[in-house]
C-alpha positions in Angstrom: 51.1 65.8 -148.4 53.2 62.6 -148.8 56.4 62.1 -150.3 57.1 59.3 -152.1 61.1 57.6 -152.2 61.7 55.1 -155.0 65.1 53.2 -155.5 64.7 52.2 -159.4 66.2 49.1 -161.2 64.4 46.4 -159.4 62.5 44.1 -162.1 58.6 43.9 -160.7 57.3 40.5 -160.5 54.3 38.4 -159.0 50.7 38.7 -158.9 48.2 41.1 -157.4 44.3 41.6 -157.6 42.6 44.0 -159.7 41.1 46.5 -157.0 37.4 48.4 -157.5 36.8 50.2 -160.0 36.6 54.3 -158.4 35.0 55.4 -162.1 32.1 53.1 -161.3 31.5 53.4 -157.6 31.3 56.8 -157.0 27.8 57.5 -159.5 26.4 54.3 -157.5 27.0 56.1 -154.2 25.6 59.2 -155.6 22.7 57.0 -157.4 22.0 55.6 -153.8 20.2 58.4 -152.6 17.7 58.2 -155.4 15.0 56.4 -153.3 14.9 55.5 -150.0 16.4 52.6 -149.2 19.4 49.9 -148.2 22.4 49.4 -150.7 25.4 47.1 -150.2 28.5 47.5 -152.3 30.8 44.6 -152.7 34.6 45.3 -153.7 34.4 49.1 -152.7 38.3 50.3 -153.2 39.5 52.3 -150.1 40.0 55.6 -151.5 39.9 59.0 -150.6 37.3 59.4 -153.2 34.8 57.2 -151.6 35.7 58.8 -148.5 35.1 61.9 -149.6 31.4 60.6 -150.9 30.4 58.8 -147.8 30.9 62.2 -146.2 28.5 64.0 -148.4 26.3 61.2 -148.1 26.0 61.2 -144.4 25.7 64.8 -144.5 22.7 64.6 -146.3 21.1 62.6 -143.6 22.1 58.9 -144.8 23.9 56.3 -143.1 27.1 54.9 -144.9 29.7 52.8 -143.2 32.7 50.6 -144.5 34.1 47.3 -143.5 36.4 45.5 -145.6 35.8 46.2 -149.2 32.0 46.2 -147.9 29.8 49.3 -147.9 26.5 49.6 -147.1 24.5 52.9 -147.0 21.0 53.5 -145.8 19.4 56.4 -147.7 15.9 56.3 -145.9 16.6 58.9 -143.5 18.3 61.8 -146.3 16.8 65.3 -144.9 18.8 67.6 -146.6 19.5 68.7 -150.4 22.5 71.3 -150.2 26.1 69.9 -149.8 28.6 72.7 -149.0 31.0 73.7 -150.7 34.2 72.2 -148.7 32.2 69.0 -149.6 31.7 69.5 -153.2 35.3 70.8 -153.2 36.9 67.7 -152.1 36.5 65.5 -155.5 36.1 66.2 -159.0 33.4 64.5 -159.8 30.9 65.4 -156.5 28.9 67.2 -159.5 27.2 63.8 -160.4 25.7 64.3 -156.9 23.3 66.9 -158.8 20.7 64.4 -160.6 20.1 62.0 -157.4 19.2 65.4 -155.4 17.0 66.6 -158.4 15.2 63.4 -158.2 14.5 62.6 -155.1 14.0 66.4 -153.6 12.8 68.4 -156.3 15.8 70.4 -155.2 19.6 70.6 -155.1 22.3 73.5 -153.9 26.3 72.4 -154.3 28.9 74.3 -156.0 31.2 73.5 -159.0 33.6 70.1 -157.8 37.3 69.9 -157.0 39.5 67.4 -157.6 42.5 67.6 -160.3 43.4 70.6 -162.4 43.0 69.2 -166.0 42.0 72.1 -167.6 38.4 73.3 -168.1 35.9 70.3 -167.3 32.5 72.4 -167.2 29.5 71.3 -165.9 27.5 73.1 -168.9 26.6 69.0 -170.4 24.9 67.8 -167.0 22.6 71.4 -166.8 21.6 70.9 -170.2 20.2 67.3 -169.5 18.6 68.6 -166.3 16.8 71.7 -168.4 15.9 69.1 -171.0 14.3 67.3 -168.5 12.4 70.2 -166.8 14.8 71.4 -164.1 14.9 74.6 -163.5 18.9 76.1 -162.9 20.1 79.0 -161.4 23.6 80.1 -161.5 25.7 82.7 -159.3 29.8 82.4 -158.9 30.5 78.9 -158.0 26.9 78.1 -156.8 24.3 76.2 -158.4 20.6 75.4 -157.5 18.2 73.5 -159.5 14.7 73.3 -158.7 11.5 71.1 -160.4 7.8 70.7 -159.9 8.0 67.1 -161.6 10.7 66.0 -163.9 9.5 64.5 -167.6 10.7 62.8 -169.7 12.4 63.8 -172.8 15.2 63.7 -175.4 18.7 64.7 -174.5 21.6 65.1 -177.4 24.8 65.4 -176.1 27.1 67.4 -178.7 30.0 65.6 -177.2 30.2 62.1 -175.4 30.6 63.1 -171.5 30.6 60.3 -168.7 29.7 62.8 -166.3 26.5 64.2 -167.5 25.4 61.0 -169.3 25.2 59.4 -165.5 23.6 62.6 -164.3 21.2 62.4 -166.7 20.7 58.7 -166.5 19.9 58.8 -163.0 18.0 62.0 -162.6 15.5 60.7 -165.6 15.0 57.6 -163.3 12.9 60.4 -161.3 10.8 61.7 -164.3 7.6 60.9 -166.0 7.6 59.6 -169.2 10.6 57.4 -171.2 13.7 59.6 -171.9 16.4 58.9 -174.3 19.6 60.1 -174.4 21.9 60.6 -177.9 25.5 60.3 -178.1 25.8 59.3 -174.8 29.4 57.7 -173.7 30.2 54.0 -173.8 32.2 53.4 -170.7 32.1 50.6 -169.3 31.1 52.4 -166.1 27.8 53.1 -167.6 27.1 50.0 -167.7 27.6 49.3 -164.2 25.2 52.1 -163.0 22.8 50.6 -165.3 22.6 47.4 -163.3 22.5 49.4 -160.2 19.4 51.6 -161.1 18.2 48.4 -162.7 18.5 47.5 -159.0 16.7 50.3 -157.9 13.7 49.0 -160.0 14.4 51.6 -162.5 13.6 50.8 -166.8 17.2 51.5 -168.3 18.7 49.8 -171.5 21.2 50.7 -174.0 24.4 51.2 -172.0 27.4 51.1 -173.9 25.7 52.2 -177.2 25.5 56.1 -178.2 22.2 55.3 -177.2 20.2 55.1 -173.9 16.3 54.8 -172.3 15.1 55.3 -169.1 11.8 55.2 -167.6 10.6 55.5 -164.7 11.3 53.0 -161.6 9.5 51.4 -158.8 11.5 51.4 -155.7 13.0 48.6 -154.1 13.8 48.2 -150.5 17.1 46.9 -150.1 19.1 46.2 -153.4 23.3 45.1 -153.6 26.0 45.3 -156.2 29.6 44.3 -157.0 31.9 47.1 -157.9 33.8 45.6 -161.5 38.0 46.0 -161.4 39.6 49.4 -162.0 40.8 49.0 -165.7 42.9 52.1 -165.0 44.5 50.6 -161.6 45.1 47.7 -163.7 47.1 49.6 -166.6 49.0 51.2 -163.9 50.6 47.8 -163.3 51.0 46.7 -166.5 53.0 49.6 -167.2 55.2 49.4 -163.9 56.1 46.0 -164.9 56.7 47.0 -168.5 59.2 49.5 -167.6 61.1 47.5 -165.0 61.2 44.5 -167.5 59.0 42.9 -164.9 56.6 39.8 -164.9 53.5 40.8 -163.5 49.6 39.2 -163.5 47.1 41.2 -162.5 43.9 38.5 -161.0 40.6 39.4 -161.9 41.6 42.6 -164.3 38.8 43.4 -166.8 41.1 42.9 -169.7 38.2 43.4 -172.3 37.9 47.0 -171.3 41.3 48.1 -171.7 42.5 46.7 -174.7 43.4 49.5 -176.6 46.2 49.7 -173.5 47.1 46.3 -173.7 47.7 46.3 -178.1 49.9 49.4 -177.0 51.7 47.2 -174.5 52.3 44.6 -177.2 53.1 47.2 -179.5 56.1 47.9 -177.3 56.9 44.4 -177.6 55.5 43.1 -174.2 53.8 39.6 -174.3 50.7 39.6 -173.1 48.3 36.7 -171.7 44.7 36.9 -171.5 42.6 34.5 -169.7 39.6 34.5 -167.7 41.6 34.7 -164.2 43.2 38.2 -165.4 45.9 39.3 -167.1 49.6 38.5 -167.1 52.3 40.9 -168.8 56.4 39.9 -169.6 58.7 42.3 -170.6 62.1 40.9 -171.8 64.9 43.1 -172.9 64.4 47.0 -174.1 60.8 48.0 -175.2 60.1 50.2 -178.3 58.1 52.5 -179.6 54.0 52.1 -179.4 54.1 54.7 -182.2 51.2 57.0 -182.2 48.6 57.2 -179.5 45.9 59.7 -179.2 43.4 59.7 -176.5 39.8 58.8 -177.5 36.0 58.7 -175.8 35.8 55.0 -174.8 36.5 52.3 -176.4 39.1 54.6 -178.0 43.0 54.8 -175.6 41.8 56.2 -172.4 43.0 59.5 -171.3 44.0 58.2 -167.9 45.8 55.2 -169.3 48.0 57.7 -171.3 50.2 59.3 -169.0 51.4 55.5 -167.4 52.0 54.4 -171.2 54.3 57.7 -172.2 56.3 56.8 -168.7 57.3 53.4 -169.8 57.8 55.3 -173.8 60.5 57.5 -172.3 62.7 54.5 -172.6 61.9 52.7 -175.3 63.7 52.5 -178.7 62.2 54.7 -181.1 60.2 57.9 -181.1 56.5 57.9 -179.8 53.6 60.4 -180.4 50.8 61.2 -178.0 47.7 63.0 -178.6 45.5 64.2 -175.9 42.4 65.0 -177.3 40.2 65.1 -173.8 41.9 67.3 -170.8 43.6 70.7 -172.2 45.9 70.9 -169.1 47.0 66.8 -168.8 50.3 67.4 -169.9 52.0 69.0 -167.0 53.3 65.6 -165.5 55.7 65.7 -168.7 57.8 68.5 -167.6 58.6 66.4 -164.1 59.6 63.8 -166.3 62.0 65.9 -168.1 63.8 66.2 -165.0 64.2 62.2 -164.7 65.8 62.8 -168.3 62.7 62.1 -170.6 63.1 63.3 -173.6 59.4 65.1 -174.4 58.5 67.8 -176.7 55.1 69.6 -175.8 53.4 70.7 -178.9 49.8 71.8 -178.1 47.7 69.2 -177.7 50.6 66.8 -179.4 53.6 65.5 -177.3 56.6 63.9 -178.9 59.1 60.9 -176.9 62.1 60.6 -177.8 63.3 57.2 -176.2 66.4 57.2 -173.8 68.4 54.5 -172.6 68.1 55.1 -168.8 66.2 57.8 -166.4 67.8 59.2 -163.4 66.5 59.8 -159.9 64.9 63.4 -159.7 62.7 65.3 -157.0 59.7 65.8 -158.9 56.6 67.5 -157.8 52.7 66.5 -157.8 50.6 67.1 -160.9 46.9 64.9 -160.8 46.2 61.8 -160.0 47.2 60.1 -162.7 50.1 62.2 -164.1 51.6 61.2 -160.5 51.0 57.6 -160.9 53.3 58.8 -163.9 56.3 59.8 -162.2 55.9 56.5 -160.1 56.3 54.5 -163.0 58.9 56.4 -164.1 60.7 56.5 -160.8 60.9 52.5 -160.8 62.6 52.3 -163.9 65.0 55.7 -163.0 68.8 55.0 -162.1 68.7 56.2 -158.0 66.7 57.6 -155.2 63.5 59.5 -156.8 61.4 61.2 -154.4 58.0 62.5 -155.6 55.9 64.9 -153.7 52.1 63.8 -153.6 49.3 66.5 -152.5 47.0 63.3 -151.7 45.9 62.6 -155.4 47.3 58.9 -155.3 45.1 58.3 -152.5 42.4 59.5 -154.3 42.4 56.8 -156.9 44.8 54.0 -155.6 43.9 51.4 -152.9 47.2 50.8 -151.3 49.5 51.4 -153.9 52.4 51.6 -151.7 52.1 47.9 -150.4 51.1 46.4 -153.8 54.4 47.4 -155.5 56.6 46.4 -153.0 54.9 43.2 -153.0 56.1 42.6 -156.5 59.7 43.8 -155.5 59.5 47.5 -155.7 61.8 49.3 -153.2 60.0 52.3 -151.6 58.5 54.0 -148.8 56.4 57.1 -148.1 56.6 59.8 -145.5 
């Protein structure tokens, strides 16, 4: 555990690059064991995350190394199709490790993930795709095992978009006879980047970012490469630190297109915002106000990580605000830490209600999630005093050097 000291008040300004996108490099590492062979991933973030994947990955007998924002794994030699459960336990979404496994082995053993408590995220989606496409499951406790004599192709209907189970099925029907589509499948861009990837892997796969998707079968490559796209999450997080410090900050290379429902919010607030094709550059002038009413949404509806960053900066703007959290039944506990900077925030079920103060003072607050604490960091910046925030490693998790890039832009802080 880390803790985090912040001296608020200090206007953020300058320019920083967009890191790697975590949402969209993780399925690619997991999609890399699909067939033997080399992958290299370009603009890889340096997360705890990844770390956590490349450890499951070289457990399963491949080779995975890191240099720079560089990291190529070699999947030829994978001998093994259980990853234990300290493994699986280390990250939230290690489930998406399930499909690749099914594919390539006929076999997989892991357990249900770790990673932040958001309330229920069950893995009931990805193991009806896997049935659908002839898998075999067996449940007992935490344990799961799925076994098949030869995936097929076939239809899978989601009742619900899920990211989740839309990449395992994607990849895991990569492995199967036959063309399979899958219905009301989500639109993140992410999707889209592990259809290039499996694309890469000589796999037939079209329709990402429709509710639509095929697959057919692939014929492997050898050696294939891929370029991680910008965090759009990351990049929010900045936006919102320099909103609530009345900063001045451009964030190079940010995929701006995929996060606009953020940025009308931002503007909303009365931010000005520039969009060009070298990023995205916020200025905030004078008090914001209210974004109004926000409610969390599948993609390209207001991202449920992007909320709790744009409720910190609401806390002190004019005017009442209205959130809606219509994903995670458990995001809203980084709201009660930032009642004790002074927020004004009423829970209401799924519905929480801002009302916006002048100022926020220092508080010791403790760690939530990963982006509920990215939260309190905002917060903190804008908050009258020393604030120090306990962190049980989720910034690390998600963040590639967080601590460095805000005080590049002015921020005064330091971790211990």
């Amino acid at each position: 555990m880390s803790v985090w000291h912040i001296r608020g008040g200090t206007r953020l300004r300058g320019s920083i690059r967009a890191q790697g996108s975590k949402n969209a490099v993780l399925p690619i590492l997991a999609a890399s064991i699909l067939t033997g062979c080399e992958s290299e991933i370009l603009n890889c973030p340096h997360l705890s995350d990844v770390d956590a994947a490349i450890e499951i990955l070289r457990h399963l007998g491949c080779e995975a190394a890191q240099e720079g924002d560089s990291l190529s794994i070699d999947s030829r030699g994978l001998s093994c199709c259980a990853i234990p459960r300290e493994l699986m336990h280390r990250m939230r979404s290690s489930v998406i490790f399930l499909g690749p496994l099914l594919g390539r082995c006929g076999e997989a053993h892991v357990s249900l993930p770790g990673g932040c408590e958001l309330g229920p995220r069950p893995v009931d989606l990805h193991l009806m795709a896997l049935r659908a496409l002839g898998a075999e499951v067996e449940q007992e406790g935490d344990g799961i095992v799925c076994r098949s004599r030869g995936l097929r192709g076939a239809e899978i209907s989601f009742p619900s978009p899920s990211v989740g189970a839309t990449e395992n099925a994607m990849i895991a029907a990569c492995a199967a006879r036959g063309e399979s589509v899958i219905y009301n499948a989500a639109r993140e861009p992410e999707i889209g980047t592990l259809q290039e990837y499996l694309r890469s892997l000589g796999a037939e796969v079209s329709g990402a970012g429709t509710p639509v998707i095929r697959v057919r079968g692939f014929a492997p490559g050898k050696a294939v490469g891929i370029r991680v796209p910008p965090d759009r999450i990351v990049s929010a997080t900045y936006l919102c630190c320099a909103a609530i410090t009345g900063g001045d900050v451009e964030v190079q290379g940010a995929a701006w297109r995929d996060m606009e429902e953020v940025l009308r919010s931002l503007e909303a607030m009365g931010c000005r915002i520039r969009r060009s094709a070298s990023g995205v550059r916020l200025v905030a002038d004078g008090r914001l106000t209210s974004p109004g009413a926000v409610a969390t949404q599948p993609y390209p509806g207001f991202p449920t990580d992007a909320a709790p960053l744009l409720m910190a900066a609401s806390t002190v703007a004019e005017g009442s605000s209205v959130f809606m959290e219509n994903i995670f039944s458990s995001r809203y506990r980084y709201a009660e830490e930032l009642k004790k900077m002074g927020a004004d925030i009423e829970l209401r079920g799924s519905l929480a209600l801002v009302n916006g103060v002048e100022r926020l003072r220092a508080a010791e607050t403790e760690s939530t999630d990963l982006r509920g604490d990215a939260a309190l960091i905002t917060a903190a910046l804008a908050a009258e005093g020393e604030s120090r925030i306990q962190d049980e490693g989720h910034i690390a998790r998600g963040y590639d050097g967080l601590e460095s890039v805000l005080r590049s832009l002015g921020a005064e802080l330091w971790t211990e």
